[in-house]
PQR file of N, CA, C, O and H, with PARSE charges and radii, in Angstrom:
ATOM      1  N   UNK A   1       0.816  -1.200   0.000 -0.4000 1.5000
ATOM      2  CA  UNK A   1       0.000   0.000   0.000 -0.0000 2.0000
ATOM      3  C   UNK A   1       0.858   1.261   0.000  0.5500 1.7000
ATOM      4  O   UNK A   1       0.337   2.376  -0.047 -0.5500 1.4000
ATOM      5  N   UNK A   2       2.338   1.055   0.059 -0.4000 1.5000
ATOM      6  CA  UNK A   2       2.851   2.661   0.079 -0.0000 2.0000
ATOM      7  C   UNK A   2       3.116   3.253  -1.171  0.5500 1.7000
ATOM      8  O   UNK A   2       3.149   4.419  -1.564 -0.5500 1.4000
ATOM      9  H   UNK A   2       2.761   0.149   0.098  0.4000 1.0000
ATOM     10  N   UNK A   3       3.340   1.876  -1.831 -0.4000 1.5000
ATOM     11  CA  UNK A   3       3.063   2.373  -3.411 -0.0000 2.0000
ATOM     12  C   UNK A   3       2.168   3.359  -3.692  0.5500 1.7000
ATOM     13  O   UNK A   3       2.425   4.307  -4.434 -0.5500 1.4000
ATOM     14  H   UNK A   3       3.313   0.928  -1.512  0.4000 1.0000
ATOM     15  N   UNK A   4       0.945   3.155  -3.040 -0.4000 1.5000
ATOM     16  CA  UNK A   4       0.203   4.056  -3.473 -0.0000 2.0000
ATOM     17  C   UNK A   4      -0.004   5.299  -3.032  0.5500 1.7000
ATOM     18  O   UNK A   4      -0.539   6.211  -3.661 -0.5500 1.4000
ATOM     19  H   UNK A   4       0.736   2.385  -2.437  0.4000 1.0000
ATOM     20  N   UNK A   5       0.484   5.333  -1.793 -0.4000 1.5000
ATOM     21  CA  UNK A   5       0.314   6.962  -0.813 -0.0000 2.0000
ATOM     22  C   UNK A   5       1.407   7.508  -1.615  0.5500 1.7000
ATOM     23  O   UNK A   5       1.248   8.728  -1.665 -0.5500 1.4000
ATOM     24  H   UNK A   5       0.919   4.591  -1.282  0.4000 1.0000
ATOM     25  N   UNK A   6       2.759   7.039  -2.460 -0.4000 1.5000
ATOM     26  CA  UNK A   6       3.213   7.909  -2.694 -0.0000 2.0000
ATOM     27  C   UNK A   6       3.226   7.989  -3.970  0.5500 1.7000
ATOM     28  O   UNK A   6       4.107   8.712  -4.434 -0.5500 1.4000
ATOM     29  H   UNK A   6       2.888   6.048  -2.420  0.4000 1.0000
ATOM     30  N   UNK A   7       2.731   7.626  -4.483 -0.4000 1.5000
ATOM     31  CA  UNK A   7       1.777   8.445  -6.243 -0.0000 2.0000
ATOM     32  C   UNK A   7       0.745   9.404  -5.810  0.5500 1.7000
ATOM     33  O   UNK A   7       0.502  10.539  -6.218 -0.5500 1.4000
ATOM     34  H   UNK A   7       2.015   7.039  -4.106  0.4000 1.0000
ATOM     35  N   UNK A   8       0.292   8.816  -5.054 -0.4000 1.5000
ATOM     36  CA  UNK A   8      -0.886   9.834  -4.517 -0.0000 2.0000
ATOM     37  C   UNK A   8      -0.028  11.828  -4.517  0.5500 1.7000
ATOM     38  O   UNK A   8      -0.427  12.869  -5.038 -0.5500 1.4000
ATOM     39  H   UNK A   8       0.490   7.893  -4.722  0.4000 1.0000
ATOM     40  N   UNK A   9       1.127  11.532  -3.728 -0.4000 1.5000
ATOM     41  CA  UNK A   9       1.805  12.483  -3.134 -0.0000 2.0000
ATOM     42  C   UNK A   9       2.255  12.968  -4.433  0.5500 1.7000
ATOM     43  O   UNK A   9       2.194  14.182  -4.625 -0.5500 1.4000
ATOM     44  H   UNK A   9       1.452  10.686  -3.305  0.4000 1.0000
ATOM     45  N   UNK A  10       2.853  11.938  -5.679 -0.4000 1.5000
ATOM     46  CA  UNK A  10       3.528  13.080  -6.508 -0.0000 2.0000
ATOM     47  C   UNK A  10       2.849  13.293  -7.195  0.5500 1.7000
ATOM     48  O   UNK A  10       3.443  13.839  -8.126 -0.5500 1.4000
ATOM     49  H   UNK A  10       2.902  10.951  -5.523  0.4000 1.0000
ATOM     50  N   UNK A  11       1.607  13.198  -7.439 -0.4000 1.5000
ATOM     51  CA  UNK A  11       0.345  13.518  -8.622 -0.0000 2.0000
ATOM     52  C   UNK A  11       0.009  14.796  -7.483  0.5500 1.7000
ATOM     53  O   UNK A  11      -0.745  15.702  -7.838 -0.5500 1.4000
ATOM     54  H   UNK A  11       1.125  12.755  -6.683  0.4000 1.0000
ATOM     55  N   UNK A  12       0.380  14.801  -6.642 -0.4000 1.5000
ATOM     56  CA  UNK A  12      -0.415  16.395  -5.803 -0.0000 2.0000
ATOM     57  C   UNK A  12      -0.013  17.372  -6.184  0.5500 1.7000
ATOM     58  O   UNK A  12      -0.585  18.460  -6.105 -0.5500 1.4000
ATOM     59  H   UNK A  12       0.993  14.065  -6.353  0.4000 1.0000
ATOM     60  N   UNK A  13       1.602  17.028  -6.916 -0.4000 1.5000
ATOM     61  CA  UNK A  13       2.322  17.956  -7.289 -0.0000 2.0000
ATOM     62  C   UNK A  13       1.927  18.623  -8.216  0.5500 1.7000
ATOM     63  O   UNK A  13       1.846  19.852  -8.217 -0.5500 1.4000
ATOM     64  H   UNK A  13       2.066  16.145  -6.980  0.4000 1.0000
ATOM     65  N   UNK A  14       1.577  17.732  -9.290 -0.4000 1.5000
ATOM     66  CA  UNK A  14       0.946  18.557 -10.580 -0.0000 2.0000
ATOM     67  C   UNK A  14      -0.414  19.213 -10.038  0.5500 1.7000
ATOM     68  O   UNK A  14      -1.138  19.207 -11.033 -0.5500 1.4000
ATOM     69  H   UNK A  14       1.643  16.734  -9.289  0.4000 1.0000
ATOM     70  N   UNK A  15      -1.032  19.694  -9.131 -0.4000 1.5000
ATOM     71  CA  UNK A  15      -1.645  20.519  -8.669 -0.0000 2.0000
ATOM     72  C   UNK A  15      -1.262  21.710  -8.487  0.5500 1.7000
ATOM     73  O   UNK A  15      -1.851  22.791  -8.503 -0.5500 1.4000
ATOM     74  H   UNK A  15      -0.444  19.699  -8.322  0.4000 1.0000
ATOM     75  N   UNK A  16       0.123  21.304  -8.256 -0.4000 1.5000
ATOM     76  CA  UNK A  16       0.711  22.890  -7.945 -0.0000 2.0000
ATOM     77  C   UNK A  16       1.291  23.672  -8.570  0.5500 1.7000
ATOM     78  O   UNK A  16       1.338  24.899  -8.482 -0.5500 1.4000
ATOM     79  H   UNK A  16       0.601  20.427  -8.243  0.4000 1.0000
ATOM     80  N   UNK A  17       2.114  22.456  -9.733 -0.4000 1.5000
ATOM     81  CA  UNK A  17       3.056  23.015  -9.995 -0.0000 2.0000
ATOM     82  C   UNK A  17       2.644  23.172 -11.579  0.5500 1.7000
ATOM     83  O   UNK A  17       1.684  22.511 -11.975 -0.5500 1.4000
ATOM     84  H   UNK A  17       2.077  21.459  -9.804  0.4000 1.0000
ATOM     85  N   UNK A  18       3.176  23.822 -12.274 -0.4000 1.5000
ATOM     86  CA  UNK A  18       2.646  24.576 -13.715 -0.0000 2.0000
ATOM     87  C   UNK A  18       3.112  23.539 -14.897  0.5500 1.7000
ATOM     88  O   UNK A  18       4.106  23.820 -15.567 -0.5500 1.4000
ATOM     89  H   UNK A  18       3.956  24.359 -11.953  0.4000 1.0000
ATOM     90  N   UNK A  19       2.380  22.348 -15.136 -0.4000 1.5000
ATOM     91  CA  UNK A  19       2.522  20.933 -15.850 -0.0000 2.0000
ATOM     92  C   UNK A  19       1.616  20.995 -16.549  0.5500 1.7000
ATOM     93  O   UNK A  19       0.507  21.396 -16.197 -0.5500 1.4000
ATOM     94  H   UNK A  19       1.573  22.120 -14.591  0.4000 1.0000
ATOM     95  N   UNK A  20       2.003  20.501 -17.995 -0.4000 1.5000
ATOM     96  CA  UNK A  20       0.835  20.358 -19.047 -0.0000 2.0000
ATOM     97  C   UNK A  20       0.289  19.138 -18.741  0.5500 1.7000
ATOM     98  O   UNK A  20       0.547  18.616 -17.657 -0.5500 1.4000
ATOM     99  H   UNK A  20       2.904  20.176 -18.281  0.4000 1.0000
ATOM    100  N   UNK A  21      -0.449  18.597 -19.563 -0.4000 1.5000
ATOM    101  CA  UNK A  21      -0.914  17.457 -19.327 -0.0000 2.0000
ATOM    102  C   UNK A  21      -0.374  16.708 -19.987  0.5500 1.7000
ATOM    103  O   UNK A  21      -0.310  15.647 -19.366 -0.5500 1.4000
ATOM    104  H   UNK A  21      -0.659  19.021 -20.444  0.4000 1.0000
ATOM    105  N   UNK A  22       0.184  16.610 -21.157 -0.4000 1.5000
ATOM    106  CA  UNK A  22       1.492  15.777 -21.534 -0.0000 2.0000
ATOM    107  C   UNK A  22       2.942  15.432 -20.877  0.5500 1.7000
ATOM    108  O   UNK A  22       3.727  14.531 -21.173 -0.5500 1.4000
ATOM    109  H   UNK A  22       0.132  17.472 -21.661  0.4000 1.0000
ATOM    110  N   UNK A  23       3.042  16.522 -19.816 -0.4000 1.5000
ATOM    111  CA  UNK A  23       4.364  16.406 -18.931 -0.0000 2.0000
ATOM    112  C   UNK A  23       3.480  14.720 -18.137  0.5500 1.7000
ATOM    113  O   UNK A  23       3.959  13.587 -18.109 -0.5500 1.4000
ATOM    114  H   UNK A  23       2.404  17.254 -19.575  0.4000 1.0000
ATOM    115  N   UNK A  24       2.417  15.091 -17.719 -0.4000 1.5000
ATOM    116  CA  UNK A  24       2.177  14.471 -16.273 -0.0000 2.0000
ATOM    117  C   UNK A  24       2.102  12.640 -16.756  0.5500 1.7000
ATOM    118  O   UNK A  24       2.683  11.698 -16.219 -0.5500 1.4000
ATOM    119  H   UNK A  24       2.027  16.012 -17.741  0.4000 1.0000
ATOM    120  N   UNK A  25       1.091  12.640 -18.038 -0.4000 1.5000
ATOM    121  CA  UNK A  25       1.178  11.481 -18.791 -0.0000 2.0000
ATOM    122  C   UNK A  25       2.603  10.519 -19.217  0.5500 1.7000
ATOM    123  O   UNK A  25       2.738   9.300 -19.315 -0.5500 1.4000
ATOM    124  H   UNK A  25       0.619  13.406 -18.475  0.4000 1.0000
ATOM    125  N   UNK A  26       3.608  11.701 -19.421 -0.4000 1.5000
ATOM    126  CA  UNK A  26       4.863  10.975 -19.614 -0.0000 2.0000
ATOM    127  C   UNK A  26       5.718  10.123 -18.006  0.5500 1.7000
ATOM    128  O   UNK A  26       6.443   9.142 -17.840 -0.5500 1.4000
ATOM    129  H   UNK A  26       3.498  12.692 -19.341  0.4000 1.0000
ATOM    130  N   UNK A  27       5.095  11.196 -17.096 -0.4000 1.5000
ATOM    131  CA  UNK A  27       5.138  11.080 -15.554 -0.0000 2.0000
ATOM    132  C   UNK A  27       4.808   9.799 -15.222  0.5500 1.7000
ATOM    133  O   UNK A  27       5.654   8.949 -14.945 -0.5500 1.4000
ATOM    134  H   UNK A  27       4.506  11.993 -17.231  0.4000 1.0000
ATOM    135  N   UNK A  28       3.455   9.578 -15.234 -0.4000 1.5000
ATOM    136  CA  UNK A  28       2.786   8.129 -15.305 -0.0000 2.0000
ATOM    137  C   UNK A  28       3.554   6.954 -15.915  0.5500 1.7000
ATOM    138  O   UNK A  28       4.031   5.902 -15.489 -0.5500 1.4000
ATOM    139  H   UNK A  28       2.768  10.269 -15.459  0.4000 1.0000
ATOM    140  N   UNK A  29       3.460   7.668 -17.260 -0.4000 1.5000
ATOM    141  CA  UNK A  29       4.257   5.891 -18.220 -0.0000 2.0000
ATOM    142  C   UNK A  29       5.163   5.834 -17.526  0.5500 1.7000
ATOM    143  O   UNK A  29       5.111   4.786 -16.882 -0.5500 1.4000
ATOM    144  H   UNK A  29       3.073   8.522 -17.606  0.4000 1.0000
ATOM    145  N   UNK A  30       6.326   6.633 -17.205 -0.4000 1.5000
ATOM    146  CA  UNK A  30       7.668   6.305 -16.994 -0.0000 2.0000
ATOM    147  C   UNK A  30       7.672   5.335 -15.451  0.5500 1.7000
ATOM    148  O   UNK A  30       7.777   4.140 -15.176 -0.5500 1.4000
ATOM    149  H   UNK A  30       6.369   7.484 -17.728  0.4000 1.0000
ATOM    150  N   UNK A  31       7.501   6.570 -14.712 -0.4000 1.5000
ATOM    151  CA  UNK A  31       7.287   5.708 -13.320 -0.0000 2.0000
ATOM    152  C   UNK A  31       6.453   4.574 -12.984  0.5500 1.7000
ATOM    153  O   UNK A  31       6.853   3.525 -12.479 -0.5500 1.4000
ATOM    154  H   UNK A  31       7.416   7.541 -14.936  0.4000 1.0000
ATOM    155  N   UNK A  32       4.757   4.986 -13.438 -0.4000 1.5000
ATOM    156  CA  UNK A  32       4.077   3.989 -13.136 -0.0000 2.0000
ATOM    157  C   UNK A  32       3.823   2.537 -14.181  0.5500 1.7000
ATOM    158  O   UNK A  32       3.515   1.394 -13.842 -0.5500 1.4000
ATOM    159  H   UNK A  32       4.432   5.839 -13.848  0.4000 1.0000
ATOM    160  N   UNK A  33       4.060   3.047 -15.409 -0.4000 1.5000
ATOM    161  CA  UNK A  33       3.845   1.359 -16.811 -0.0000 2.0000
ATOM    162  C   UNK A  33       5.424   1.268 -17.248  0.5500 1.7000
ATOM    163  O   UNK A  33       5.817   0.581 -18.190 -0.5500 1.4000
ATOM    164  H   UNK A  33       4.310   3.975 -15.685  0.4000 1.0000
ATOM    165  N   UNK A  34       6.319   2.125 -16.354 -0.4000 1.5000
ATOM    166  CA  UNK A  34       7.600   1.449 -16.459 -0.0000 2.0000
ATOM    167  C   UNK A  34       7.797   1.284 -18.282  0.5500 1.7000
ATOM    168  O   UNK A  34       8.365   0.368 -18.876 -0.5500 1.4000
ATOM    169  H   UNK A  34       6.000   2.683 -15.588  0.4000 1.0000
ATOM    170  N   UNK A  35       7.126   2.488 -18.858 -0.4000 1.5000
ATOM    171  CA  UNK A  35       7.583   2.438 -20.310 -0.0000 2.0000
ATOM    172  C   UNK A  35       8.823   3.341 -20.810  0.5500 1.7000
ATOM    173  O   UNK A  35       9.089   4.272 -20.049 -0.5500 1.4000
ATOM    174  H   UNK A  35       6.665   3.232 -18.375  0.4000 1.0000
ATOM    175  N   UNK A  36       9.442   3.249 -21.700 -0.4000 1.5000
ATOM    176  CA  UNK A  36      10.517   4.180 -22.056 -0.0000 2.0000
ATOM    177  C   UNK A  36       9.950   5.614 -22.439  0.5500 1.7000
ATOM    178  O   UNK A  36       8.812   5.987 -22.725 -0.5500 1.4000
ATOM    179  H   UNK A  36       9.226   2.493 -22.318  0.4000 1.0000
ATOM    180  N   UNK A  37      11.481   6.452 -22.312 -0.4000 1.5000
ATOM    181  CA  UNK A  37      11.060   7.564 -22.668 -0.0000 2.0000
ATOM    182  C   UNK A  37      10.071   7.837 -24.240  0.5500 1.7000
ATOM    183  O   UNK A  37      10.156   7.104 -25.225 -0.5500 1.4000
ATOM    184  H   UNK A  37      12.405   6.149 -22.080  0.4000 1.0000
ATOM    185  N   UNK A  38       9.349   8.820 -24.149 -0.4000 1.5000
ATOM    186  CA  UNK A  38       9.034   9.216 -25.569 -0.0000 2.0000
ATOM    187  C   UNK A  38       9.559  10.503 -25.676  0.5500 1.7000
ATOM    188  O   UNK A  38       8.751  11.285 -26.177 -0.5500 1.4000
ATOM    189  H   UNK A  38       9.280   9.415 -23.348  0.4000 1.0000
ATOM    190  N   UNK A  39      10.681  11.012 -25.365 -0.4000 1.5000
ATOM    191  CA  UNK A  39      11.537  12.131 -26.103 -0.0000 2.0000
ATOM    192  C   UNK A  39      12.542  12.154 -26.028  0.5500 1.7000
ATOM    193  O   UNK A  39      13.073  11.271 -25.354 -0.5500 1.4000
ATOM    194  H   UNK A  39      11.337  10.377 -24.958  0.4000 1.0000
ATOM    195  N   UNK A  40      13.280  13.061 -26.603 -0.4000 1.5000
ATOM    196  CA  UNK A  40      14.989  12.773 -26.390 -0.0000 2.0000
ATOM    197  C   UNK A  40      15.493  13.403 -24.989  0.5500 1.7000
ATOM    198  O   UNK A  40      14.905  14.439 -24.679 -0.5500 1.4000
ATOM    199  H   UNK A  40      12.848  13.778 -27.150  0.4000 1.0000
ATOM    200  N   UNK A  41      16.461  12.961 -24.115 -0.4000 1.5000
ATOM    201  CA  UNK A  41      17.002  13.483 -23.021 -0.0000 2.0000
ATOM    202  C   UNK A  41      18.219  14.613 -22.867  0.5500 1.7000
ATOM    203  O   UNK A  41      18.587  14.975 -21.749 -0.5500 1.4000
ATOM    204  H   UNK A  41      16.939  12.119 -24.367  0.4000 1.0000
TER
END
């Protein structure tokens, strides 16, 4: 279950903080479906 309190915590972030909605989606894949990047680094 802490898995989840702390997604919880960094999705709060994009509340605050000035994120498109394509930032937050790439946010998700990466961390949470563990997919590769989709842009260059």
């Amino acid at each position: 279950m802490d898995h989840v309190e702390r997604y919880w915590r960094d999705l709060r972030v994009f509340h605050i903080a000035p994120v498109t909605q394509e930032m937050t989606l790439n946010y998700i894949a990466e961390r949470v479906l563990r997919l590769p990047k989709s842009y260059g680094a």
